[in-house]
C-alpha positions in Angstrom: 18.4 -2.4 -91.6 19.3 0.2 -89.1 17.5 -0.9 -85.8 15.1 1.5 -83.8 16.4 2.8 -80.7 13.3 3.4 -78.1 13.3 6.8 -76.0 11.2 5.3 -73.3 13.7 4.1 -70.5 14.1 0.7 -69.2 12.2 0.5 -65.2 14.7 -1.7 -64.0 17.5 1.3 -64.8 15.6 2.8 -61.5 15.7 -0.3 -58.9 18.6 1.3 -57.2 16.6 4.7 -56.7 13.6 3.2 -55.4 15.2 0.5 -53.0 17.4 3.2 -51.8 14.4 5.4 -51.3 12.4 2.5 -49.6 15.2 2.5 -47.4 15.2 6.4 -46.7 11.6 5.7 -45.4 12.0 2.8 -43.3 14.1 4.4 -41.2 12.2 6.9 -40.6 9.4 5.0 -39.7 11.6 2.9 -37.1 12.9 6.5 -36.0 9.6 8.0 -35.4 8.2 4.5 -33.8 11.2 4.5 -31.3 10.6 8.2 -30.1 6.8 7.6 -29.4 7.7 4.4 -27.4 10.2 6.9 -25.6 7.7 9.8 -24.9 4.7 6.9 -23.4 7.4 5.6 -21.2 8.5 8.9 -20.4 4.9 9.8 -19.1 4.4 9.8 -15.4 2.1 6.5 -14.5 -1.0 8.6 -12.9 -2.7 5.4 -12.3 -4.4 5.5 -9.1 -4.2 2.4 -6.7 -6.7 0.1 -6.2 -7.0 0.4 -2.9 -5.8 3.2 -0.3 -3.5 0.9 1.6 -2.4 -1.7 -1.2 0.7 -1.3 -0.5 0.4 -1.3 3.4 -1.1 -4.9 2.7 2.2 -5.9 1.1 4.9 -5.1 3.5 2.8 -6.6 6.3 2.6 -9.9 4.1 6.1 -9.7 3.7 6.9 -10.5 7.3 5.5 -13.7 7.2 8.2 -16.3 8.1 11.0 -13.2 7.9 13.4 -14.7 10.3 16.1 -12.0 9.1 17.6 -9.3 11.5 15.5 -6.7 10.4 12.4 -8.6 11.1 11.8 -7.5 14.4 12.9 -3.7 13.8 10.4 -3.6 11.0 7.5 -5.2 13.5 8.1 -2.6 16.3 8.1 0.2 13.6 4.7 -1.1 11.9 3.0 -2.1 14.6 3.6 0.4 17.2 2.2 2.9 14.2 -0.7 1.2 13.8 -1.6 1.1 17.5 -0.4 4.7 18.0 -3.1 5.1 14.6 -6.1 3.1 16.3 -5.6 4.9 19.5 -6.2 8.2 17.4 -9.0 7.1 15.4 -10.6 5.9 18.8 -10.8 9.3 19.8 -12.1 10.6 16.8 -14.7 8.2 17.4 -16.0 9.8 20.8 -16.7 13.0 19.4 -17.0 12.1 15.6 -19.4 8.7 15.6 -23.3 9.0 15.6 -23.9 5.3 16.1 -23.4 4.4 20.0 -21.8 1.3 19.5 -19.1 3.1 17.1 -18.4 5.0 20.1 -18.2 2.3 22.1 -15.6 0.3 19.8 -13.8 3.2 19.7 -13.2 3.5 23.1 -12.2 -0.2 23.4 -9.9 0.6 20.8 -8.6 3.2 22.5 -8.2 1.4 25.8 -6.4 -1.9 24.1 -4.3 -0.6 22.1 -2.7 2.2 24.5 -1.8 -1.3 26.8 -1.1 -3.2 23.6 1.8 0.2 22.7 3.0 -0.2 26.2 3.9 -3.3 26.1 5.1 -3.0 23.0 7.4 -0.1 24.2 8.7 -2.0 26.9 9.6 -5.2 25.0 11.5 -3.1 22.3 13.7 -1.4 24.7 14.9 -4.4 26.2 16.0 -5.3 22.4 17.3 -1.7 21.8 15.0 -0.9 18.8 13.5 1.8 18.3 9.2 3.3 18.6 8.4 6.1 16.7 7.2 8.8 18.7 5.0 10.4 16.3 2.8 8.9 13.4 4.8 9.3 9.8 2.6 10.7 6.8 0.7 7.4 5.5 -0.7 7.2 9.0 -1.6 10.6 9.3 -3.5 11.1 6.1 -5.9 8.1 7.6 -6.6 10.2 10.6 -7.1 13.7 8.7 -9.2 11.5 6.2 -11.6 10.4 9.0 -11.2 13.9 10.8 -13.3 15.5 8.1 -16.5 13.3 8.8 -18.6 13.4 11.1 -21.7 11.1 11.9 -23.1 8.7 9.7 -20.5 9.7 7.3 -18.1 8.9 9.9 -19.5 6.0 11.2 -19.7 4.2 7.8 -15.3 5.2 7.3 -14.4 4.2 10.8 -16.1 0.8 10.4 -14.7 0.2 6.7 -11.4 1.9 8.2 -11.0 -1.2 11.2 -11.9 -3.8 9.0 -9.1 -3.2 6.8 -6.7 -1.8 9.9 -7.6 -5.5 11.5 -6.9 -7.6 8.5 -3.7 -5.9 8.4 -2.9 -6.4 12.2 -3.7 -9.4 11.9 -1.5 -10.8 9.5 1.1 -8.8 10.4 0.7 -10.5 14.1 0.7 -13.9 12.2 3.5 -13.4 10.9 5.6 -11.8 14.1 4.3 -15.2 16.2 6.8 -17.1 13.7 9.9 -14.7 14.3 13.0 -16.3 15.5 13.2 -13.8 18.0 10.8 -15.6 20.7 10.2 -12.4 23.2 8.8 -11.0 19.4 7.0 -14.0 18.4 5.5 -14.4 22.3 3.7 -10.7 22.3 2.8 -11.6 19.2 1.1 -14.8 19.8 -0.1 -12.8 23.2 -1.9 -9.6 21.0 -3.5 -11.8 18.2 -7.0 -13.7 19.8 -7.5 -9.5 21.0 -6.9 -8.2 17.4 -8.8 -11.1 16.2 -11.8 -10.4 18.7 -11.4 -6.6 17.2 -12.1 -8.0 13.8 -15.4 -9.8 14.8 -16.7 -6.3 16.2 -15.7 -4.2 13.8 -17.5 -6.5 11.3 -20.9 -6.0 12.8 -20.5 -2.1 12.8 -22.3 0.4 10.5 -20.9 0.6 7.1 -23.2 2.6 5.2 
């Protein structure tokens, strides 16, 4: 007997085509994966910091027990811009504040801070490092920033403004009194119960 021949086609004939396929697919996927990873990492991080002066915070931290040569050059830099800043801000204060003993802290700040540069001037020179002059961007933006206010208003940034300005001072002082250079570590040891005492007031000032 003459056996039948089906004209349906065997599946398995077309493995070949559909791994081949499946393969033509996955590739693609991996290929069009890959380029969205590469346009998100490609987009410009917009996030906004935390805080104004997050990073500030950092590099004063960062001088804590730095007994390297740069130590003291970065100490002089930072501090003599952040009591060049404090003497600016006190005289914003004067004309600025509404609350009299805003004023009045401001003018202190003013007065100690001015000596506190001086000194600070004088000991650097003897070491042959340099004082800025003029304040660089960072510190300028806090002083335009607190230039635009005006009394309560002004009252309630300036006091929020020195509590942050101290906190920083503070540590970076801390930090300065353990530098291997002892004229460095002495004026700092000298400035900290002053920035401390600075702290305490501007905690009790007007913040709202």
């Amino acid at each position: 007997m003459e056996a039948h021949h089906h004209s349906k086609k065997d599946p398995r004939m077309n493995t070949g085509k559909y791994i081949a396929l499946a393969g033509v697919i996955g590739a693609f996927a991996v290929a069009t994966a890959e380029a969205q990873r590469q346009s998100s990492d490609d987009t410009p991080d917009t996030t906004v910091p935390s805080h104004e002066h997050q990073s500030s915070a950092h590099k004063y931290e960062a001088i804590v027990g730095d007994n390297s040569s740069t130590a003291p050059a970065m100490f002089v830099k930072m501090a003599a811009l952040d009591g060049m800043t404090e003497v600016e801000l006190g005289k914003l204060a004067q004309t600025m504040a509404n609350d009299p003993n805003v004023r009045k802290f401001g003018e202190e700040m003013m007065k100690d801070h001015s000596k506190a540069n001086t000194e600070l001037a004088a000991l650097a020179k003897t070491k042959g490092l340099a004082v800025p002059s003029t304040l660089d961007s960072e510190h300028t933006a806090i002083v335009q920033k607190l230039g635009s206010k005006s009394g309560v208003d002004f009252d309630a940034a300036y006091s929020k403004q020195m509590m942050e300005d101290h906190d920083k001072a503070i540590a970076l002082f801390e930090g300065a009194a353990k530098s291997s250079d002892s004229d460095i570590a002495a004026f700092a040891r000298k400035t900290l119960p002053t920035l401390k005492r600075h702290k305490e007031m501007a905690d009790s000032l007007p913040t709202s």
